[in-house]
mmCIF file as Biopython writes it, N, C-alpha, C and O atoms, coordinates in Angstrom:
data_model
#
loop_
_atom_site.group_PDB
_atom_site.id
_atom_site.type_symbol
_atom_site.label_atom_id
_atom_site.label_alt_id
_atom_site.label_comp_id
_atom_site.label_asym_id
_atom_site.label_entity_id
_atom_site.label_seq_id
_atom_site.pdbx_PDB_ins_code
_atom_site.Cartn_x
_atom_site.Cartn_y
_atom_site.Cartn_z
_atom_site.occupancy
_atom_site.B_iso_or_equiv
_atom_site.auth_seq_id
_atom_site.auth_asym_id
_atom_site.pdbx_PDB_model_num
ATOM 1   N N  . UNK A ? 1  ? 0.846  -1.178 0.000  1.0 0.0 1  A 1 
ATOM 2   C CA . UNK A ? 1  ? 0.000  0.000  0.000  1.0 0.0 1  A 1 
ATOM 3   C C  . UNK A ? 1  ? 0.891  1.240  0.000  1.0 0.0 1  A 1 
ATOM 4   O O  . UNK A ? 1  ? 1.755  1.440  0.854  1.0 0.0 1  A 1 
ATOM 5   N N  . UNK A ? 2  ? 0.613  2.078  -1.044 1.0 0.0 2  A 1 
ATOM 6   C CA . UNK A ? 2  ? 1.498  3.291  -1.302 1.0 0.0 2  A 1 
ATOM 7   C C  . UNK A ? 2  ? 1.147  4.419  0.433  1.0 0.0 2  A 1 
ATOM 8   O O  . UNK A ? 2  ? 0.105  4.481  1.086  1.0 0.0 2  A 1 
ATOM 9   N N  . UNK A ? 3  ? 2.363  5.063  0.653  1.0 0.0 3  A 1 
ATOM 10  C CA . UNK A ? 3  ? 1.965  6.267  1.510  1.0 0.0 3  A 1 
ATOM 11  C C  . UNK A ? 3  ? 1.063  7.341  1.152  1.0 0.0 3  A 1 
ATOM 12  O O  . UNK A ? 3  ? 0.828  7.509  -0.044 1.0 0.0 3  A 1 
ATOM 13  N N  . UNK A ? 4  ? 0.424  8.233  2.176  1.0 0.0 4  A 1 
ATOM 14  C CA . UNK A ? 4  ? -0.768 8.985  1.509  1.0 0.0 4  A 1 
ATOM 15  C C  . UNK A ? 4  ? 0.262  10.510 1.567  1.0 0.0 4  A 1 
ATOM 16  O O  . UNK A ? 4  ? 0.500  11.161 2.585  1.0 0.0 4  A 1 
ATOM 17  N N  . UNK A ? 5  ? 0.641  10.741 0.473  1.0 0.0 5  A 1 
ATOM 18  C CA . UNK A ? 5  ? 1.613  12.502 -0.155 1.0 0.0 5  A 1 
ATOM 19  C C  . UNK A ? 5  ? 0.361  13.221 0.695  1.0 0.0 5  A 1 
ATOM 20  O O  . UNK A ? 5  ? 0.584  14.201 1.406  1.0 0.0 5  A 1 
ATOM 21  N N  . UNK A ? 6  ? -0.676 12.771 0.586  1.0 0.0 6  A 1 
ATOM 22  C CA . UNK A ? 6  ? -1.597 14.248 0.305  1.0 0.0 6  A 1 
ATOM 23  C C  . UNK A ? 6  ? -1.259 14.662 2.093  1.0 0.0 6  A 1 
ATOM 24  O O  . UNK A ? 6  ? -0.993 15.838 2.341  1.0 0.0 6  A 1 
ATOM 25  N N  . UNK A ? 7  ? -1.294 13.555 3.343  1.0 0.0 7  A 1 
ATOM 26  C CA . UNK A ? 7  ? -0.868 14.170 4.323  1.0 0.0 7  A 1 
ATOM 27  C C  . UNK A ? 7  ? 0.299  14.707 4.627  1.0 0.0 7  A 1 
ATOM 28  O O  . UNK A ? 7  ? 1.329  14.036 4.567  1.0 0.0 7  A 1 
ATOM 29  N N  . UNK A ? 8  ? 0.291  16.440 5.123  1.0 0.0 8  A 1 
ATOM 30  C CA . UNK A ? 8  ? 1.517  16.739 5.131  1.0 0.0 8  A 1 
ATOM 31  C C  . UNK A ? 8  ? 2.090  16.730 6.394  1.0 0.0 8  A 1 
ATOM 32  O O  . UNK A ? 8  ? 3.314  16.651 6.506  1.0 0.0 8  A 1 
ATOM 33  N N  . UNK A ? 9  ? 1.256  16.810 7.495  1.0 0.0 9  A 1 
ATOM 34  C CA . UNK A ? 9  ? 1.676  16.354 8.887  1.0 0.0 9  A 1 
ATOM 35  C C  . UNK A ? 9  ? 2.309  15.819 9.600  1.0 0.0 9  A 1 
ATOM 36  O O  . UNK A ? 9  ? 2.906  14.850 9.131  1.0 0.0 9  A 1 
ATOM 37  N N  . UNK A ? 10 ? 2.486  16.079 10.801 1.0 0.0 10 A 1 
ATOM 38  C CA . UNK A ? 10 ? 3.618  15.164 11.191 1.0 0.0 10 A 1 
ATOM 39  C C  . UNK A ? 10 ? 3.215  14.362 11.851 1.0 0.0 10 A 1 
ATOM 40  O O  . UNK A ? 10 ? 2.320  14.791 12.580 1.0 0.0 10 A 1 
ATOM 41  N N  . UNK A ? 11 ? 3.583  12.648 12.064 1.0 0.0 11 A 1 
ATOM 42  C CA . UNK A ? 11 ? 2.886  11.425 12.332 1.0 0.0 11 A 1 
ATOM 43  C C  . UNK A ? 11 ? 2.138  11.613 13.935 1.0 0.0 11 A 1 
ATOM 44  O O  . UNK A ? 11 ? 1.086  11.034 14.205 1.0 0.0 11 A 1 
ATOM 45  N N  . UNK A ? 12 ? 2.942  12.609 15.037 1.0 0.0 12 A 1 
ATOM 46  C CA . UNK A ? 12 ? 2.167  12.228 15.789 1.0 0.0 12 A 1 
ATOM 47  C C  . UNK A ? 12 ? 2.033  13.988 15.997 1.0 0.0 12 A 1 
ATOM 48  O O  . UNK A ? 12 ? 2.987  14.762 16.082 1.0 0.0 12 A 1 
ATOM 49  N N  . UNK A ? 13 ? 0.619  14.336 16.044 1.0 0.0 13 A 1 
ATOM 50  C CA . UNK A ? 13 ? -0.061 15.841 16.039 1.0 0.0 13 A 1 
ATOM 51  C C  . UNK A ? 13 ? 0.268  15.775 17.656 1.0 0.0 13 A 1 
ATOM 52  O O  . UNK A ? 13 ? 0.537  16.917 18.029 1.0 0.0 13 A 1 
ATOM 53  N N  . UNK A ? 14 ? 0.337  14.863 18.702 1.0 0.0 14 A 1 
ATOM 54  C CA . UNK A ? 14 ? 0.524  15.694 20.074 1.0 0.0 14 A 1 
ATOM 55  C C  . UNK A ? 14 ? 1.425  16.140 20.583 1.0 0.0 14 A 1 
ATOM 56  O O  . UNK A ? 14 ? 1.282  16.690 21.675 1.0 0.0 14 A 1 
ATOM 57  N N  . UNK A ? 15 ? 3.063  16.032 19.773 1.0 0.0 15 A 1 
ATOM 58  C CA . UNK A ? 15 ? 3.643  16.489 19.951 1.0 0.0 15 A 1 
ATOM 59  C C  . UNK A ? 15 ? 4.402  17.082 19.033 1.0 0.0 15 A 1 
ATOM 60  O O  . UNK A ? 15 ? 4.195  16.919 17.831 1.0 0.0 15 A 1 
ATOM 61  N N  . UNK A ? 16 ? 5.642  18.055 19.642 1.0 0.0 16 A 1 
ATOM 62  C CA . UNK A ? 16 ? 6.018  19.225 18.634 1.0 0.0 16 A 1 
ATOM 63  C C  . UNK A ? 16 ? 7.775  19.016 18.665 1.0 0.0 16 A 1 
ATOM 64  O O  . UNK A ? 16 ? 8.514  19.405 19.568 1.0 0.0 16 A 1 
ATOM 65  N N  . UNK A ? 17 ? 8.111  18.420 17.635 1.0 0.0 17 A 1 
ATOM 66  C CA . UNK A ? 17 ? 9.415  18.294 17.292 1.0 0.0 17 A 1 
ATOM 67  C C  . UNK A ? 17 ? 10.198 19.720 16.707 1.0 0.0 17 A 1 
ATOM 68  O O  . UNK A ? 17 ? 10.434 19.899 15.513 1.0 0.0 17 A 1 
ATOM 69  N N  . UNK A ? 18 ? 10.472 20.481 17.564 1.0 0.0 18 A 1 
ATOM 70  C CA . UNK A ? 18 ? 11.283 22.245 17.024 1.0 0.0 18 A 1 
ATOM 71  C C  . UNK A ? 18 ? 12.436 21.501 16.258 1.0 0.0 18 A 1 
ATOM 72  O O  . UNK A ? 18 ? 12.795 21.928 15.160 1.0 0.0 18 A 1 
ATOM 73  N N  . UNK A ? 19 ? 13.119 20.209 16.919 1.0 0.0 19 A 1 
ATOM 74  C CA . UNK A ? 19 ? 14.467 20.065 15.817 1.0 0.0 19 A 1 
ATOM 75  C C  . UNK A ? 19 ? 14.319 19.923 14.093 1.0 0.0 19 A 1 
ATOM 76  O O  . UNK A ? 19 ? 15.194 20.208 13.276 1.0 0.0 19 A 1 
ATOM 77  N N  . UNK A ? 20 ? 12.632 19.276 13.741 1.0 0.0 20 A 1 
ATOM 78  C CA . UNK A ? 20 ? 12.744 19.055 12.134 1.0 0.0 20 A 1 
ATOM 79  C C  . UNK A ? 20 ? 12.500 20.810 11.824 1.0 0.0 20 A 1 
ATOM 80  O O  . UNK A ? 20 ? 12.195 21.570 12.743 1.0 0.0 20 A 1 
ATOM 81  N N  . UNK A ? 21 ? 12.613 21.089 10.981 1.0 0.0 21 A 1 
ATOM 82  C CA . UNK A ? 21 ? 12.700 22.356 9.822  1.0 0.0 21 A 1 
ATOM 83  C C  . UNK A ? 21 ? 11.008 21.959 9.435  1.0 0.0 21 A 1 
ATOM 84  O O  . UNK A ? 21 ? 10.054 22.569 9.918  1.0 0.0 21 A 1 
ATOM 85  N N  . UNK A ? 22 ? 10.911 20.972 8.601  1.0 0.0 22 A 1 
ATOM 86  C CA . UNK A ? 22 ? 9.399  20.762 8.306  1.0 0.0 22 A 1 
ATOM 87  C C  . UNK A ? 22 ? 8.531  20.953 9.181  1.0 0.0 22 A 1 
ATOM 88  O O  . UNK A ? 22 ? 7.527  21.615 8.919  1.0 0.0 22 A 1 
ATOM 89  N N  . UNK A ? 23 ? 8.749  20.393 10.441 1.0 0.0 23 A 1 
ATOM 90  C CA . UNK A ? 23 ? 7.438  20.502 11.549 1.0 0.0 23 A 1 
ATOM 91  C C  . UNK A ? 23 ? 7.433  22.020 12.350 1.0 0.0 23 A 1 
ATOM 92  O O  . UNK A ? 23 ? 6.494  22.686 12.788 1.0 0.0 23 A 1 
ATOM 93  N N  . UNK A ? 24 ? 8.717  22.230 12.339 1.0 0.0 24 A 1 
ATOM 94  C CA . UNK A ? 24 ? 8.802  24.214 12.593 1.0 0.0 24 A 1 
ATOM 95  C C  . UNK A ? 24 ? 7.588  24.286 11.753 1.0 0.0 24 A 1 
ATOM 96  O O  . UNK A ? 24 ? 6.430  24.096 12.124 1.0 0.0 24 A 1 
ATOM 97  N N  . UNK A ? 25 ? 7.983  24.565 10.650 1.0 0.0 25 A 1 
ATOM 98  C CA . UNK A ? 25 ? 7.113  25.181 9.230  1.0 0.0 25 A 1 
ATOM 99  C C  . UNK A ? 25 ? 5.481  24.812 9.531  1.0 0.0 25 A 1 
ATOM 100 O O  . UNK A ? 25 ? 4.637  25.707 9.557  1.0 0.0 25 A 1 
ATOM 101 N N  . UNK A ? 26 ? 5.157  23.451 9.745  1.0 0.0 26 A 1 
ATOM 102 C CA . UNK A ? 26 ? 3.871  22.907 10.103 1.0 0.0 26 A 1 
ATOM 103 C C  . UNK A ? 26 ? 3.194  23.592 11.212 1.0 0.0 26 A 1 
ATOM 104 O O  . UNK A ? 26 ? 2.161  24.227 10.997 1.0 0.0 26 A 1 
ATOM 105 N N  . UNK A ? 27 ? 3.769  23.495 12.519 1.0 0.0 27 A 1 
ATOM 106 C CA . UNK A ? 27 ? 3.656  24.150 13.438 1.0 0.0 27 A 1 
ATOM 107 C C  . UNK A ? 27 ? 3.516  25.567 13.672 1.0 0.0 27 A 1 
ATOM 108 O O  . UNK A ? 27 ? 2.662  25.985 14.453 1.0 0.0 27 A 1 
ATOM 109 N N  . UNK A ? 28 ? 4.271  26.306 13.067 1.0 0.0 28 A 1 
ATOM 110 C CA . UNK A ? 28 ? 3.906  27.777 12.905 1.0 0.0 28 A 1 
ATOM 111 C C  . UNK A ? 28 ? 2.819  28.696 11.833 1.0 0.0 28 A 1 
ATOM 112 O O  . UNK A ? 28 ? 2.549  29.897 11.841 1.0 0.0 28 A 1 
ATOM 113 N N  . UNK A ? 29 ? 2.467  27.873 11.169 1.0 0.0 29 A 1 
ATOM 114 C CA . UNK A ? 29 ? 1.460  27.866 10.163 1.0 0.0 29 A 1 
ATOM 115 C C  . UNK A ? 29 ? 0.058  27.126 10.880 1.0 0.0 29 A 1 
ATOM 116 O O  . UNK A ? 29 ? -1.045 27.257 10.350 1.0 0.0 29 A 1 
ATOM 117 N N  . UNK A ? 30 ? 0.229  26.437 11.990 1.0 0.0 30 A 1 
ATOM 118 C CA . UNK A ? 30 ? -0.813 25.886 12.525 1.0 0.0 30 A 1 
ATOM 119 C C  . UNK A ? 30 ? -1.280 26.712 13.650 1.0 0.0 30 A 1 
ATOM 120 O O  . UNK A ? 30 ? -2.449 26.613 14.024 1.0 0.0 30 A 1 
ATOM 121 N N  . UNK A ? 31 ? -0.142 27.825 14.430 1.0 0.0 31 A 1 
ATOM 122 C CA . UNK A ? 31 ? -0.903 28.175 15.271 1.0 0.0 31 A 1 
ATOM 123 C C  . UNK A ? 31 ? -0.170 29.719 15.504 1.0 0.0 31 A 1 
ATOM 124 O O  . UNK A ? 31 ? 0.133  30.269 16.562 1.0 0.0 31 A 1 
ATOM 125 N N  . UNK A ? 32 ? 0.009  30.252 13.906 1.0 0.0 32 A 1 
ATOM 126 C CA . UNK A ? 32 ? -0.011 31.605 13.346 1.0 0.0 32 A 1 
ATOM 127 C C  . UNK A ? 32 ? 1.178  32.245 14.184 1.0 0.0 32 A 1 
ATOM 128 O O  . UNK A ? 32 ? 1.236  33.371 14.677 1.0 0.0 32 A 1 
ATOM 129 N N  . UNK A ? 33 ? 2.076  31.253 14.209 1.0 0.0 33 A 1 
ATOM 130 C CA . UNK A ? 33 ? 3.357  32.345 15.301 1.0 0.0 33 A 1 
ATOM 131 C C  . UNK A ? 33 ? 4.845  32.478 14.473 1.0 0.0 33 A 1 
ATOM 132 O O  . UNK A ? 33 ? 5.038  31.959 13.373 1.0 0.0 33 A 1 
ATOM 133 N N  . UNK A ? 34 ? 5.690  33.148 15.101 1.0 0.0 34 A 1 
ATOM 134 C CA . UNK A ? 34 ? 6.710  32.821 14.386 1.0 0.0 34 A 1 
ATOM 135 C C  . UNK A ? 34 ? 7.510  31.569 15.051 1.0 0.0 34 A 1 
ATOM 136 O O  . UNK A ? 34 ? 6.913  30.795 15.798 1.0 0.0 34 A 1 
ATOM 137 N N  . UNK A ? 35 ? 8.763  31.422 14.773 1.0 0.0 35 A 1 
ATOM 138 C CA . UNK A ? 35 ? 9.372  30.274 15.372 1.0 0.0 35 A 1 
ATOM 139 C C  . UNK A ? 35 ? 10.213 30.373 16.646 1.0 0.0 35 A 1 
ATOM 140 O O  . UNK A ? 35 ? 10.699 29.395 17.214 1.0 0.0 35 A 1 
ATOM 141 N N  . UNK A ? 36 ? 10.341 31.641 17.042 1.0 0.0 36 A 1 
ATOM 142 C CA . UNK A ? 36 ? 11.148 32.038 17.870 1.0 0.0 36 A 1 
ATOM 143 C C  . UNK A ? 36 ? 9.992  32.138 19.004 1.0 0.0 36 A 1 
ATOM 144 O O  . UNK A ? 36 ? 10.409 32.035 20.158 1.0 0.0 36 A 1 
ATOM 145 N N  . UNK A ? 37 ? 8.908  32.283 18.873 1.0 0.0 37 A 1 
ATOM 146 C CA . UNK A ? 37 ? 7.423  32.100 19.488 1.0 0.0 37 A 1 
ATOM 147 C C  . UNK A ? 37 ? 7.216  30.896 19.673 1.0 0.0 37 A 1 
ATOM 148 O O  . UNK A ? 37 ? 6.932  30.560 20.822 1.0 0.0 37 A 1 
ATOM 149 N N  . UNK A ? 38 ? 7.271  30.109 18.869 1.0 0.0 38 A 1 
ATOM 150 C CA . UNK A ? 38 ? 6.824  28.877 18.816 1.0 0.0 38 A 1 
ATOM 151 C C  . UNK A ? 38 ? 8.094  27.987 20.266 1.0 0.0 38 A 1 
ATOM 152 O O  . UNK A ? 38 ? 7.625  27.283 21.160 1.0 0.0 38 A 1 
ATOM 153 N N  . UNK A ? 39 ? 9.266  28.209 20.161 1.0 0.0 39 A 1 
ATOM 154 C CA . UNK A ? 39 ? 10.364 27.761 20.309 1.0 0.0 39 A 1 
ATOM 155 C C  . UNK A ? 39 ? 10.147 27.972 21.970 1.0 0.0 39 A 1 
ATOM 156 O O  . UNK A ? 39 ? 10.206 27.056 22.791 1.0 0.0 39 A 1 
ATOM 157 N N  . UNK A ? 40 ? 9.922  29.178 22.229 1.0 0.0 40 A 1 
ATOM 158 C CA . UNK A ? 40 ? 9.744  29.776 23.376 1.0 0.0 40 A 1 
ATOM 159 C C  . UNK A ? 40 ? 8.471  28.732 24.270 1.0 0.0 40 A 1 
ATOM 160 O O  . UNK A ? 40 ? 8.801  28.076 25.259 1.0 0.0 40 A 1 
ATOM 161 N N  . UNK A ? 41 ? 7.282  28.732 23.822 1.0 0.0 41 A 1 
ATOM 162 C CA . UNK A ? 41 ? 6.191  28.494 24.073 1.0 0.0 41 A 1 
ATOM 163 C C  . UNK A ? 41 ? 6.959  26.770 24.410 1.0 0.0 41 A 1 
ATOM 164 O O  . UNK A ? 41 ? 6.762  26.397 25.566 1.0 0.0 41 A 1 
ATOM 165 N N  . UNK A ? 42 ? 7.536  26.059 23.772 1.0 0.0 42 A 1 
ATOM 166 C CA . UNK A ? 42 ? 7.590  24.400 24.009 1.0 0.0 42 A 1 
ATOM 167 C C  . UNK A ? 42 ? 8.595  24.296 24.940 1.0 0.0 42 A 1 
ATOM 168 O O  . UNK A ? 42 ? 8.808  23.364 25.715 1.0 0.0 42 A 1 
ATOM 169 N N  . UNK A ? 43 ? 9.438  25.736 24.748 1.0 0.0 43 A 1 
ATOM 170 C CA . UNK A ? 43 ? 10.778 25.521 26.272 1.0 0.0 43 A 1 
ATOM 171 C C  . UNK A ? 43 ? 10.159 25.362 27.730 1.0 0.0 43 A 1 
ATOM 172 O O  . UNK A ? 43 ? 10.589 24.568 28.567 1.0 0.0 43 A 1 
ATOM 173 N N  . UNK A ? 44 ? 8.832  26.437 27.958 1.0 0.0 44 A 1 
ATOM 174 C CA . UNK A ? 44 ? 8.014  26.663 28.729 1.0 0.0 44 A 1 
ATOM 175 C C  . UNK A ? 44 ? 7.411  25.348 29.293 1.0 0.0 44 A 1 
ATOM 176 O O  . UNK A ? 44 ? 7.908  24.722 30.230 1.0 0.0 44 A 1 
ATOM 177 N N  . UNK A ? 45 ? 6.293  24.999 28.624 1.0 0.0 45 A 1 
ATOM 178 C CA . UNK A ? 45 ? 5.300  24.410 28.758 1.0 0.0 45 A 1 
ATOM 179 C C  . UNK A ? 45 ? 6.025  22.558 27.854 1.0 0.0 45 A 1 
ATOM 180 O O  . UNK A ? 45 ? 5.262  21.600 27.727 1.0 0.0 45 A 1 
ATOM 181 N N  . UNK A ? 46 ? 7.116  22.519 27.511 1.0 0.0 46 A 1 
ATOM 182 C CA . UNK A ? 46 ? 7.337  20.621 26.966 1.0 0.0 46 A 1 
ATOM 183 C C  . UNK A ? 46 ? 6.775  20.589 25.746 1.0 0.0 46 A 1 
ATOM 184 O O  . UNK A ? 46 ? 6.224  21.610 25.334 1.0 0.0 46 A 1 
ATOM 185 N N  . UNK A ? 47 ? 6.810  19.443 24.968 1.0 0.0 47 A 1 
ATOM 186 C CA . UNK A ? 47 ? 6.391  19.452 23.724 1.0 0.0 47 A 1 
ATOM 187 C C  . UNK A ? 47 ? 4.804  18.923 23.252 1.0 0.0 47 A 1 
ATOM 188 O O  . UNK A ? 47 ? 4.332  18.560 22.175 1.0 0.0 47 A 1 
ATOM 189 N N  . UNK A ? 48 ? 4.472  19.016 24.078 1.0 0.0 48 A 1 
ATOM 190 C CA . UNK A ? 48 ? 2.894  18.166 24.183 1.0 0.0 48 A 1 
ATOM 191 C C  . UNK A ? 48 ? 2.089  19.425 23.210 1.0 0.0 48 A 1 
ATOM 192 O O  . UNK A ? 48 ? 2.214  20.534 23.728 1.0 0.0 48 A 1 
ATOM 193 N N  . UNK A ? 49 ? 1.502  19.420 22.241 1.0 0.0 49 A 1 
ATOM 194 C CA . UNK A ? 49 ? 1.221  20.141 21.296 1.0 0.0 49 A 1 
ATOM 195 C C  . UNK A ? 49 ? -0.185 21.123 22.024 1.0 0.0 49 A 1 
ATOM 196 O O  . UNK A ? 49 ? -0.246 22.291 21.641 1.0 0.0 49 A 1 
ATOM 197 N N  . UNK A ? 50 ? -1.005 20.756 22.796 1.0 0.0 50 A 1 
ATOM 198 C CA . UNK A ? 50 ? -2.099 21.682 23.533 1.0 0.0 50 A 1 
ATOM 199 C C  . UNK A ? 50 ? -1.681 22.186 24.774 1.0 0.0 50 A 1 
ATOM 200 O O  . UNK A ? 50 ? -2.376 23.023 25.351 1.0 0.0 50 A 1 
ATOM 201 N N  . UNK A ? 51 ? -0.441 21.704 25.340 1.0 0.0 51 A 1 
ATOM 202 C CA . UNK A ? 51 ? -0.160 22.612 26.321 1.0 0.0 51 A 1 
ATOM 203 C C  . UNK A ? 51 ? 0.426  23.534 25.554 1.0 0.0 51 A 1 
ATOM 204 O O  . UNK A ? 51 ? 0.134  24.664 25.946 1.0 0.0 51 A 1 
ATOM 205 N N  . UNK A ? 52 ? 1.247  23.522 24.471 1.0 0.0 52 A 1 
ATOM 206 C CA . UNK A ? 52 ? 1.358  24.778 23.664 1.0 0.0 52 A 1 
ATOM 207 C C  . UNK A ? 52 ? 0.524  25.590 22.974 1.0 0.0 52 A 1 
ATOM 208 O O  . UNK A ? 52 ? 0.819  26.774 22.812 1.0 0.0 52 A 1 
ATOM 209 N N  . UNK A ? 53 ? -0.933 24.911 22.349 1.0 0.0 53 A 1 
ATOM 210 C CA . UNK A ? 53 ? -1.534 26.082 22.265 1.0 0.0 53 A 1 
ATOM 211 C C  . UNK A ? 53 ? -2.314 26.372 23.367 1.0 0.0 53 A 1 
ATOM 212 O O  . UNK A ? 53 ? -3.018 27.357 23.145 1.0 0.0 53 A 1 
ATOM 213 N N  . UNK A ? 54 ? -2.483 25.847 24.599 1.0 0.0 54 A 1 
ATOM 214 C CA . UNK A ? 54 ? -2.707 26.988 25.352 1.0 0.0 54 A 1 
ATOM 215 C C  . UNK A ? 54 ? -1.347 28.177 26.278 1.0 0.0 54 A 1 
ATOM 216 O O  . UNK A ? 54 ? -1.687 29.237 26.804 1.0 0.0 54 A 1 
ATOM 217 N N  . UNK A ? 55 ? -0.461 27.865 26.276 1.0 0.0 55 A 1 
ATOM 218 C CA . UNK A ? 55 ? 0.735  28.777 25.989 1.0 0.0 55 A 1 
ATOM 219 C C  . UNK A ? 55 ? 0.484  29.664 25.031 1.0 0.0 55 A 1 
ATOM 220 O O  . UNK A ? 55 ? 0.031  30.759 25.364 1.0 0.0 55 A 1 
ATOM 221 N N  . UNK A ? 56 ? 0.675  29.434 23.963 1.0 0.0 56 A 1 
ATOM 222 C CA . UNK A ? 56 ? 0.556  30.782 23.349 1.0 0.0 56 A 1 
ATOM 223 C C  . UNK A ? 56 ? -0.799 31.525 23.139 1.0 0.0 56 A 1 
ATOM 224 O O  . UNK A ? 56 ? -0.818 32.504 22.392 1.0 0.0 56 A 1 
ATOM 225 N N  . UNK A ? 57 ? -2.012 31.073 23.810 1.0 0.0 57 A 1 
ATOM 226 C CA . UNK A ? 57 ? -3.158 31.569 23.664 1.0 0.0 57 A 1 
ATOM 227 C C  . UNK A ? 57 ? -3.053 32.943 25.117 1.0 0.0 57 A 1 
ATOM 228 O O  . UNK A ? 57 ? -3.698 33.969 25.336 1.0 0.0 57 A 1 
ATOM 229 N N  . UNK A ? 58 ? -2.074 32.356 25.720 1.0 0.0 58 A 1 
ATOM 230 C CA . UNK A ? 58 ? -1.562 33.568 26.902 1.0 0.0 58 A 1 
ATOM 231 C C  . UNK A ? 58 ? -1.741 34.990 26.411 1.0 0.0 58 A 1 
ATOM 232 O O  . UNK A ? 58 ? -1.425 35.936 27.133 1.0 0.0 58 A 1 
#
């Protein structure tokens, strides 16, 4: 069974990998910040993807 291209996501949405370049890109496009925002927000609060957006909903 071929992989699905059309998902561009990253395999697991609950958490937030800052080291890939792609999931930066995913991630900051998902919750309208820059990366230095983004970067900040997961140092804080760990990589668990809703404790970051409620971090940056601060």
């Amino acid at each position: 069974m071929a992989d699905d291209l059309s998902n561009r996501g990253p395999r697991d949405r609950s958490r937030i990998n800052t080291s890939e370049e792609w999931e930066l890109r995913y991630w900051t496009k998902e919750f309208g910040v820059t990366e230095e925002e983004l970067k900040a927000a997961v140092k804080a609060v760990g990589a668990g993807a809703e404790d970051v957006r409620r971090q940056l909903k601060k």
